[in-house]
TORKOL-4160 file (C-alpha; in steps of 0.2 Angstrom, whole numbers, padded with zeros to 4 digits, m for minus):
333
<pt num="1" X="m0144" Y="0488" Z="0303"/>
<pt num="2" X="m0127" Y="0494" Z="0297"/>
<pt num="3" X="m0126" Y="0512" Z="0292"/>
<pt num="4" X="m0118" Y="0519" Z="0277"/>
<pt num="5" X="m0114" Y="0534" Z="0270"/>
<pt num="6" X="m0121" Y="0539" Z="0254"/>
<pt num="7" X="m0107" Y="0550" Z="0245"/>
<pt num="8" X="m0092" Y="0542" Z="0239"/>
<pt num="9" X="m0076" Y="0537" Z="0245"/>
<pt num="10" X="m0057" Y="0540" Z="0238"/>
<pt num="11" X="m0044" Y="0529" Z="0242"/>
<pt num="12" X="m0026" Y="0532" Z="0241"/>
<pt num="13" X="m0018" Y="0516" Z="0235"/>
<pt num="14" X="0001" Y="0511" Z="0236"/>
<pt num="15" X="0011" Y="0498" Z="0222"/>
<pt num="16" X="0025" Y="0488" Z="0225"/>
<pt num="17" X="0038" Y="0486" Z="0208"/>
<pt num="18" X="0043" Y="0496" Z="0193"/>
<pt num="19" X="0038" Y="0501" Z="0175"/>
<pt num="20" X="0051" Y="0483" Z="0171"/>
<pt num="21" X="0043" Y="0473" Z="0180"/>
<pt num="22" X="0025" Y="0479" Z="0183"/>
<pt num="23" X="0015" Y="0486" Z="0197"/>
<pt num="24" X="0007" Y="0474" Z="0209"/>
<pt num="25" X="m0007" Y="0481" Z="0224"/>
<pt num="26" X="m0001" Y="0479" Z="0241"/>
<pt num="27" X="m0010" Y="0470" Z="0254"/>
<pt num="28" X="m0014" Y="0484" Z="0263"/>
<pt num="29" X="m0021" Y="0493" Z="0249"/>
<pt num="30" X="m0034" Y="0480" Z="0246"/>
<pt num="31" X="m0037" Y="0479" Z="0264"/>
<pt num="32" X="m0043" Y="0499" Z="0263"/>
<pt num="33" X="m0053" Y="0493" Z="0247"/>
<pt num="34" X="m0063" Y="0481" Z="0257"/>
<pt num="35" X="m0064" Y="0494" Z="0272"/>
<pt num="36" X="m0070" Y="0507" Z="0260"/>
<pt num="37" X="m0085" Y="0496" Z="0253"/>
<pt num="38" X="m0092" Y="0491" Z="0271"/>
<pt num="39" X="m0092" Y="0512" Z="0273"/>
<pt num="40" X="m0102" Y="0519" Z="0258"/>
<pt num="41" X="m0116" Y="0514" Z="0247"/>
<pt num="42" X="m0111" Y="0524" Z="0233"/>
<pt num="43" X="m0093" Y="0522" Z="0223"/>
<pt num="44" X="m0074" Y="0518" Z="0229"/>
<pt num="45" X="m0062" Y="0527" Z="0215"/>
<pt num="46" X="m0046" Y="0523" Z="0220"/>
<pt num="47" X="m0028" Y="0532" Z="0219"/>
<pt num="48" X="m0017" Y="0526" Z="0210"/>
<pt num="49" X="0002" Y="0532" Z="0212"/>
<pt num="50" X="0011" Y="0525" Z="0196"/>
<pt num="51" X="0007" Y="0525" Z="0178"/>
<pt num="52" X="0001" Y="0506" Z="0176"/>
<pt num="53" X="m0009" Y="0502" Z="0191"/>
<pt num="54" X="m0014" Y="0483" Z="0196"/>
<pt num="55" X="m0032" Y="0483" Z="0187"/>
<pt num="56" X="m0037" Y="0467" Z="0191"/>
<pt num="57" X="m0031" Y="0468" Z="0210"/>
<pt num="58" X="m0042" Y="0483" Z="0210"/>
<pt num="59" X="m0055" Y="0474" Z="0198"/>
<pt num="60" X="m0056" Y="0459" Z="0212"/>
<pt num="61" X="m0060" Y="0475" Z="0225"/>
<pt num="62" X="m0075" Y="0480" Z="0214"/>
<pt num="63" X="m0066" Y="0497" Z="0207"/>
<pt num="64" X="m0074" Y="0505" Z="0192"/>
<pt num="65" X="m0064" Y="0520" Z="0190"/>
<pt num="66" X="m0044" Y="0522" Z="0195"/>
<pt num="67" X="m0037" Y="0541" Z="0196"/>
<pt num="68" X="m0020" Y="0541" Z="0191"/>
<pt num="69" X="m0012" Y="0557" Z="0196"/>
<pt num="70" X="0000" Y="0563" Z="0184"/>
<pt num="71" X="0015" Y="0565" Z="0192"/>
<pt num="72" X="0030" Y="0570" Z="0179"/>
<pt num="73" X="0046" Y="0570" Z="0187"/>
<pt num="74" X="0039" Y="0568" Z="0205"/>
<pt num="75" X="0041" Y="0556" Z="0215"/>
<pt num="76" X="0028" Y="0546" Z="0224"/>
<pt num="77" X="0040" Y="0547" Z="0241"/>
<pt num="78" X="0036" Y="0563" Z="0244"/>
<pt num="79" X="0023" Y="0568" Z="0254"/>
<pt num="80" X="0020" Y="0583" Z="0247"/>
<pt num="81" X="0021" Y="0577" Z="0231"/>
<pt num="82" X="0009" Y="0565" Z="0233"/>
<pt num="83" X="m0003" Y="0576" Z="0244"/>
<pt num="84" X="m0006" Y="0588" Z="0229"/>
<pt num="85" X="m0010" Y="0573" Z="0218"/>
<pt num="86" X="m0023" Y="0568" Z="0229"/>
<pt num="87" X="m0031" Y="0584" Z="0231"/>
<pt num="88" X="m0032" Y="0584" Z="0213"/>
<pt num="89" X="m0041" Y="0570" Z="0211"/>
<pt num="90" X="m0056" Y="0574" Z="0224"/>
<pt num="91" X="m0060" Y="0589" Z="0211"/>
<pt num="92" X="m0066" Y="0573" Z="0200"/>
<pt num="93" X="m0074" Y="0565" Z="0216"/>
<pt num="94" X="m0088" Y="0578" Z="0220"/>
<pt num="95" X="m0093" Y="0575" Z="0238"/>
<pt num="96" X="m0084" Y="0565" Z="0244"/>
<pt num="97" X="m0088" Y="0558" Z="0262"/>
<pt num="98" X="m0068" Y="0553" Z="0266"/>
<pt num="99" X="m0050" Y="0550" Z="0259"/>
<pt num="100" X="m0043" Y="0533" Z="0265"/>
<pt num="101" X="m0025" Y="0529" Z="0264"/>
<pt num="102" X="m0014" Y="0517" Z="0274"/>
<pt num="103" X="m0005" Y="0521" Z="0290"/>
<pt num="104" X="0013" Y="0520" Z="0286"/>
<pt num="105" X="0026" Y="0533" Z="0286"/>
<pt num="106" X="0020" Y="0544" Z="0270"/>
<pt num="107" X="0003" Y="0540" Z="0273"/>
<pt num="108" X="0003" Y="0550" Z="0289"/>
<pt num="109" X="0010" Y="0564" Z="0283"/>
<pt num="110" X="m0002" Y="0566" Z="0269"/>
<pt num="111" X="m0015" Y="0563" Z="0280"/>
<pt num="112" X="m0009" Y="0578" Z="0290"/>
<pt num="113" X="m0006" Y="0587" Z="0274"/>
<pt num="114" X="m0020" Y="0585" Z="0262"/>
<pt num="115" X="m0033" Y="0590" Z="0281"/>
<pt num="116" X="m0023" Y="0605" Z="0282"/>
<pt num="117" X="m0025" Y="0609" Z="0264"/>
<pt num="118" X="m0043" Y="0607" Z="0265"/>
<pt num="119" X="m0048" Y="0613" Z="0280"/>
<pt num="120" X="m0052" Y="0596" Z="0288"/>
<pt num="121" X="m0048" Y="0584" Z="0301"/>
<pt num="122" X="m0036" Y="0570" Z="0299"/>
<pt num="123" X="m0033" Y="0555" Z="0309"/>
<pt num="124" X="m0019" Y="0541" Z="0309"/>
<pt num="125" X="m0015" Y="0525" Z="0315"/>
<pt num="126" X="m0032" Y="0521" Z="0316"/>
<pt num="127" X="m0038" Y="0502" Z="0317"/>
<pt num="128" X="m0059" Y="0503" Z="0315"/>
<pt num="129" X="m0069" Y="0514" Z="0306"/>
<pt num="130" X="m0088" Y="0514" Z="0306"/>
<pt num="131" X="m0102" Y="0525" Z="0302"/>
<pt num="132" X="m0114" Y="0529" Z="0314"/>
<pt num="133" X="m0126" Y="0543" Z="0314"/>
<pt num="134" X="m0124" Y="0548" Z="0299"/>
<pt num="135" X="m0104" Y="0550" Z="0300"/>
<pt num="136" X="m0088" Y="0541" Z="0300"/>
<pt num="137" X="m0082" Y="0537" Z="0319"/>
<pt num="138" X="m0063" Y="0531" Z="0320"/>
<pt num="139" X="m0055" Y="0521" Z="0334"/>
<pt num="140" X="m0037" Y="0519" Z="0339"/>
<pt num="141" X="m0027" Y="0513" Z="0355"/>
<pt num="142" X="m0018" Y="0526" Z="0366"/>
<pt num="143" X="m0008" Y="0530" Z="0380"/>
<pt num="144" X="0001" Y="0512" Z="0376"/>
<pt num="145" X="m0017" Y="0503" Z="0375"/>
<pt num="146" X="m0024" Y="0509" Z="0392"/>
<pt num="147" X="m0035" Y="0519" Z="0382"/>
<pt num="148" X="m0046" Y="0516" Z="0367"/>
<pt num="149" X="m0053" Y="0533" Z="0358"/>
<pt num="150" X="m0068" Y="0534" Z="0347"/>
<pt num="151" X="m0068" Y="0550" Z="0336"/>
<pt num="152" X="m0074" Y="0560" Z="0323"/>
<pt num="153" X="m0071" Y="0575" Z="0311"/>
<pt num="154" X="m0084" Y="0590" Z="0313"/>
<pt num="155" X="m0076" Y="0601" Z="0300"/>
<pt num="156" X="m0076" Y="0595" Z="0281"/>
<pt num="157" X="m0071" Y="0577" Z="0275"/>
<pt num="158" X="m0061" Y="0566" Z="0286"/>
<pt num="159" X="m0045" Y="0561" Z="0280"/>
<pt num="160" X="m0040" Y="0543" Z="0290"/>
<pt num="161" X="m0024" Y="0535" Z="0288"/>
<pt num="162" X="m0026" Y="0515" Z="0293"/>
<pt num="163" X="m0015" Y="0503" Z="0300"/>
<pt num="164" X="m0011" Y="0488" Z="0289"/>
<pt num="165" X="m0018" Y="0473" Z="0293"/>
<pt num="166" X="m0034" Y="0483" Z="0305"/>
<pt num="167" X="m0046" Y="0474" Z="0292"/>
<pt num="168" X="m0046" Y="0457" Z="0282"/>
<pt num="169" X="m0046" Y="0459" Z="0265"/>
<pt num="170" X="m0060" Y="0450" Z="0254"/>
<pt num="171" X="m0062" Y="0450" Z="0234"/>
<pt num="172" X="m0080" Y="0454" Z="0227"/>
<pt num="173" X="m0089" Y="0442" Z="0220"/>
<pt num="174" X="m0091" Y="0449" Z="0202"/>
<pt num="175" X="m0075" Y="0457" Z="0198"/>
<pt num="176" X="m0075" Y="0474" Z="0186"/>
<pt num="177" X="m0065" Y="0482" Z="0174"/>
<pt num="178" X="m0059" Y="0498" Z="0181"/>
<pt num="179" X="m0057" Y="0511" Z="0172"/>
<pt num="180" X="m0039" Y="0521" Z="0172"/>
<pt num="181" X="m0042" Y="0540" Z="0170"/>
<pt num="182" X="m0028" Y="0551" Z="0171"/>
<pt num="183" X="m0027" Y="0567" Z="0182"/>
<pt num="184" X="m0016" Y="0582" Z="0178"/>
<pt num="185" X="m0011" Y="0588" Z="0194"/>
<pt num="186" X="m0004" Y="0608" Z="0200"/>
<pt num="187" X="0009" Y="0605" Z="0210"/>
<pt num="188" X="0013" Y="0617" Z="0225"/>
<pt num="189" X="0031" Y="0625" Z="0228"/>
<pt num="190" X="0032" Y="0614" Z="0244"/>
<pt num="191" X="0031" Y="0598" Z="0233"/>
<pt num="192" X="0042" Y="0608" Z="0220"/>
<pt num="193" X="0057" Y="0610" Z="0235"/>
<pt num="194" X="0060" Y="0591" Z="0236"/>
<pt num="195" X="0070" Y="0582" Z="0223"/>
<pt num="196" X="0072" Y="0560" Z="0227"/>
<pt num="197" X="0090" Y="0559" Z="0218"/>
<pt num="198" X="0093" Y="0540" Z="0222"/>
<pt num="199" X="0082" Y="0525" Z="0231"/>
<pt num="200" X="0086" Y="0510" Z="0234"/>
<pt num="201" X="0074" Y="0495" Z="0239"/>
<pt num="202" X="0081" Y="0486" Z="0254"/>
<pt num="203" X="0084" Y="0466" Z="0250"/>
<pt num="204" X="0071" Y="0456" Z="0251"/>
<pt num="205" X="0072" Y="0444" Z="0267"/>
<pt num="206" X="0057" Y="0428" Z="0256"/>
<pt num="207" X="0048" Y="0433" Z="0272"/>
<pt num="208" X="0030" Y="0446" Z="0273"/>
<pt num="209" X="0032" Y="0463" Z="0275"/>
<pt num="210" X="0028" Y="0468" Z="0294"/>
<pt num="211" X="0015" Y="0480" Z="0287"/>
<pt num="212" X="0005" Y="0465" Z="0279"/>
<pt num="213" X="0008" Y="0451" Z="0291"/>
<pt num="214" X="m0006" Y="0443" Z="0300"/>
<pt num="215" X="0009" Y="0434" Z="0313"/>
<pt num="216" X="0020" Y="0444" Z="0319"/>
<pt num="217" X="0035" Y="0435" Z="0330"/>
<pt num="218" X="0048" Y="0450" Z="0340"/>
<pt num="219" X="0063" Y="0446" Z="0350"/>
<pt num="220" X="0068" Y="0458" Z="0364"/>
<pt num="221" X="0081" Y="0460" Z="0375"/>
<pt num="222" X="0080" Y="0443" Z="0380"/>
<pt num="223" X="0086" Y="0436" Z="0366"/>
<pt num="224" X="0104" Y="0444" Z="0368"/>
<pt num="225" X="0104" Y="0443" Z="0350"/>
<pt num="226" X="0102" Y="0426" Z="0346"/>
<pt num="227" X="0087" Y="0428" Z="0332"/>
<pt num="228" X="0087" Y="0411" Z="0327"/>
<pt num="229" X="0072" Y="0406" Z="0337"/>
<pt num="230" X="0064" Y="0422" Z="0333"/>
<pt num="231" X="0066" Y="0419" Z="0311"/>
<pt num="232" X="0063" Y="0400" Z="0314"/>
<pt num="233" X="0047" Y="0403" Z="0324"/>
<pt num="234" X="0041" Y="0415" Z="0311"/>
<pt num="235" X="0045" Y="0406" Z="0296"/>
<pt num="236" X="0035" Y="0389" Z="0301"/>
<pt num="237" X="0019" Y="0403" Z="0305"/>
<pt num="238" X="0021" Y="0411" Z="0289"/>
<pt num="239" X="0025" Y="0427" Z="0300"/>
<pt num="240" X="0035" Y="0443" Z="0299"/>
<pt num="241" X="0051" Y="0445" Z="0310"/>
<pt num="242" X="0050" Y="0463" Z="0321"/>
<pt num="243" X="0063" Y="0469" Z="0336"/>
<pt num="244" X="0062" Y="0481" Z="0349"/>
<pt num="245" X="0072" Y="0496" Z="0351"/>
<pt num="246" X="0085" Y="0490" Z="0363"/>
<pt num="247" X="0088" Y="0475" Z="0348"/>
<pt num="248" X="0091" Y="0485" Z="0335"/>
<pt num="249" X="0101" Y="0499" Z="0346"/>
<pt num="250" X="0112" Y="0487" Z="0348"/>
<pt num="251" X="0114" Y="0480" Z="0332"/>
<pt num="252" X="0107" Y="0465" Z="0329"/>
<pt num="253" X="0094" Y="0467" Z="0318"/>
<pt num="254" X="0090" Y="0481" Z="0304"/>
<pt num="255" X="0084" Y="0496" Z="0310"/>
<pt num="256" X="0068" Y="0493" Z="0298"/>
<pt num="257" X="0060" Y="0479" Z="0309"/>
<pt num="258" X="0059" Y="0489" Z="0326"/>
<pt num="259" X="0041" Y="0491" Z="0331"/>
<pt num="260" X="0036" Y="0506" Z="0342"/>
<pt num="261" X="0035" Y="0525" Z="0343"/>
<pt num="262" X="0051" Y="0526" Z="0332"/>
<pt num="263" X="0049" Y="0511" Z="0322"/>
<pt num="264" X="0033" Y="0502" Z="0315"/>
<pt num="265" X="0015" Y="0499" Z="0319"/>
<pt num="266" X="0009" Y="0484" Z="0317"/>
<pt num="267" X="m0010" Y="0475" Z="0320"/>
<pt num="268" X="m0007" Y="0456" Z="0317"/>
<pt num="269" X="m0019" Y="0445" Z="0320"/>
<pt num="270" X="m0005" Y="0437" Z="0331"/>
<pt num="271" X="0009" Y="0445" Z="0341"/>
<pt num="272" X="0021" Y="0433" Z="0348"/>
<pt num="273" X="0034" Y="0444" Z="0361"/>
<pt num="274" X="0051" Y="0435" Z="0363"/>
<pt num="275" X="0062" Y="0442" Z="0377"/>
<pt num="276" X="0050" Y="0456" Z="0375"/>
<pt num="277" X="0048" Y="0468" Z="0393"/>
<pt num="278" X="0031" Y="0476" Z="0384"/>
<pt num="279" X="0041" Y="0495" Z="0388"/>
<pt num="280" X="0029" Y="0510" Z="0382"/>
<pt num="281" X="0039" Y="0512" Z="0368"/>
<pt num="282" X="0036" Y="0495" Z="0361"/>
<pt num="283" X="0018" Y="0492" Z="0365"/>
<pt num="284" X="0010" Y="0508" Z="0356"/>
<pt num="285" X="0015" Y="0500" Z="0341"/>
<pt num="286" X="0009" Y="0482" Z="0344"/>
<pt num="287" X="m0005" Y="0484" Z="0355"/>
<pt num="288" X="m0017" Y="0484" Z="0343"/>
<pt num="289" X="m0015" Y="0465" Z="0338"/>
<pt num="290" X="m0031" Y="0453" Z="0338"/>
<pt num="291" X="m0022" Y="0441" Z="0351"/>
<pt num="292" X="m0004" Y="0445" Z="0363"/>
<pt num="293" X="0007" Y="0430" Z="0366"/>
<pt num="294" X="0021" Y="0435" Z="0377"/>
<pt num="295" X="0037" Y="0421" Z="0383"/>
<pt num="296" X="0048" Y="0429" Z="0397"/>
<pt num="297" X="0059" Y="0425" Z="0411"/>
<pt num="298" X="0051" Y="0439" Z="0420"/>
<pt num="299" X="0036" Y="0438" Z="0430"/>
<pt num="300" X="0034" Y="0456" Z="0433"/>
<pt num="301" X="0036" Y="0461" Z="0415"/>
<pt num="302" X="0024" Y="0472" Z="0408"/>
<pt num="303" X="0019" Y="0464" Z="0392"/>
<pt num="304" X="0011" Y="0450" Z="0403"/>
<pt num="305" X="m0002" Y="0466" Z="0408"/>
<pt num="306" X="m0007" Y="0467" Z="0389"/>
<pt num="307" X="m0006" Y="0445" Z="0384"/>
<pt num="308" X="m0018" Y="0435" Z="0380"/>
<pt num="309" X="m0007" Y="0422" Z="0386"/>
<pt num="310" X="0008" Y="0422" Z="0395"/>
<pt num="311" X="0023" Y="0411" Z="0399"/>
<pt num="312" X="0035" Y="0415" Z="0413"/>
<pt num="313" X="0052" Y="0405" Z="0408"/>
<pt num="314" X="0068" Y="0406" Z="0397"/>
<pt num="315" X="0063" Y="0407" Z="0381"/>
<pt num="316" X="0079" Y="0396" Z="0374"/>
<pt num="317" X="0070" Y="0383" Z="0382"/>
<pt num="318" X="0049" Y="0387" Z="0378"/>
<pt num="319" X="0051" Y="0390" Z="0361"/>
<pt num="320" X="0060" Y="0377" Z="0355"/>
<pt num="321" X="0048" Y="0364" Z="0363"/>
<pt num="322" X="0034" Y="0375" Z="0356"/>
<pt num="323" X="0043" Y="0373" Z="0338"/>
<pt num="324" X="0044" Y="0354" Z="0341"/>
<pt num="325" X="0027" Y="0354" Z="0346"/>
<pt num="326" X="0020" Y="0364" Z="0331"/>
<pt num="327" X="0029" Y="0353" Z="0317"/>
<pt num="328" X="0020" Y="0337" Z="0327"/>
<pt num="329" X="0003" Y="0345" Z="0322"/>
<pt num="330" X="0008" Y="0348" Z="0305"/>
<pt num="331" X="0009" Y="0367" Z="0306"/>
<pt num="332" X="0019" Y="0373" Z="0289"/>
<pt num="333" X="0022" Y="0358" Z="0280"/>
């Protein structure tokens, strides 16, 4: 029998667009939604960072009450902005069991900052919560996959930072009518100190986000920056393009799509490596994918230690005989 915990959970939720054009919930954020329903037996109130939150996203996630934070003149892209807005909102969530919010750059350091506020535990990048003995338990890779660690938070409410894509989103199947109630939050002078003058959004490539892909296609060194194969490969998945370091050291690709310690972390259902070796660096942020598919000229490279299928040849020739292959089947017409 599944356990549950019976005290409610908070989750942090992020928005992609503006006031203009309209808010619209993130993958990721439903995913946490759907995470946080198989956890609790009591309520999921939801954070929402933005003045007009998607209420039928959240309505399709079985929301009844949004928290909306109000922020002034802050911006959302601070961590410590945002940290003080959430501690705000757990006064009108009275004991609550946890505080979910996805894994991505701000969402780790909120993590860090909103335990250290309250005197808890915090714990990032983490790809499985359950409940068992009456407690959350977390799991996440470590030591570049060599280790998997289960842990949990003996001191107050746990405060866990999710990796996109570590759960399948799934709609309820009654929707609700969520109600927006709006928070006034006390900021503190560390969230006072940081001003955001300008942002600009990067242009839009038509392809997923690598935080919300379920493919995920990455060229390496191997690929002496020729791409082509890399972005065709991924557009007939439906897939996200990512890079290692070397790749975008060197310039040919955005820095934005490098996956590992210094770049993104990623849990696709699929991970295809192109002219990837599988270094340390890399593989901490990739290891976590359901299934490894590795192409390089290499036998003795280390990402063949981590696949779940391997093949030893030059990728200008595999792949394209793969594509080929692929379009007989049918795949993405």
């Amino acid at each position: 029998m599944t356990q549950l915990l019976h005290a409610p959970v908070l989750v942090v939720t992020d928005h992609t667009g503006d006031e203009a054009s309209g808010y619209t919930l993130t993958p990721a954020s439903s995913q946490l939604l759907t995470l946080a329903r198989s956890l609790t037996d009591a309520e999921v109130v939801a954070v929402a960072l933005n003045p007009a939150p998607d209420l039928a996203a959240l309505g399709a996630q079985g929301v009844r009450r949004v928290l909306v934070p109000d922020l002034g003149d802050h911006s959302p892209r601070v961590s410590a902005v945002v940290a003080d807005a959430v501690r705000a909102c757990l006064g009108h969530v009275p004991g609550a069991g946890a505080t979910l919010c996805v894994s991505n750059y701000r969402g780790r350091e909120v993590a860090a900052r909103l335990a250290a506020q309250l005197s808890s535990g915090a714990a990032v990048d983490v790809t499985s919560v359950e409940v068992a003995d009456g407690e959350l338990q977390a799991r996440k890779s470590a030591l570049a996959g060599s280790w998997t660690t289960k842990f949990h938070v003996t001191r107050g409410m746990p405060v866990i930072a999710v990796r996109p894509s570590s759960v399948e989103a799934q709609d309820v199947a009654e929707p609700t009518r969520p109600e927006a109630v709006p928070v006034p939050v006390e900021y503190s002078p560390e969230a006072l100190a940081v001003r955001v003058v300008s942002s600009v959004e990067q242009t839009g490539t038509g392809r997923v986000s690598l935080g919300d892909a379920q493919t995920v296609v990455v060229g390496g060194r191997g690929t002496e920056g020729d791409f082509s194969l890399v972005e065709e490969l991924a557009d007939l998945l439906g897939g996200a393009v990512g890079a290692t370091r070397v790749a975008s050291d060197e310039g040919w690709v955005p820095r934005a799509i490098q996956i590992g310690q210094t770049g993104v972390s990623v849990a696709p259902k699929l991970y295809i490596g192109l002219g990837v070796s599988g270094a340390v660096h890399h593989t901490v942020g990739m290891q976590s994918a359901q299934h490894i598919v590795a192409v390089n000229d290499d036998p003795d490279a280390p990402i063949f230690e981590i696949a779940d299928f391997g093949v030893v040849g030059d990728l200008f020739e595999v792949v394209p005989r793969a594509i080929e292959a692929l379009r007989a089947a049918g795949v993405g017409n």
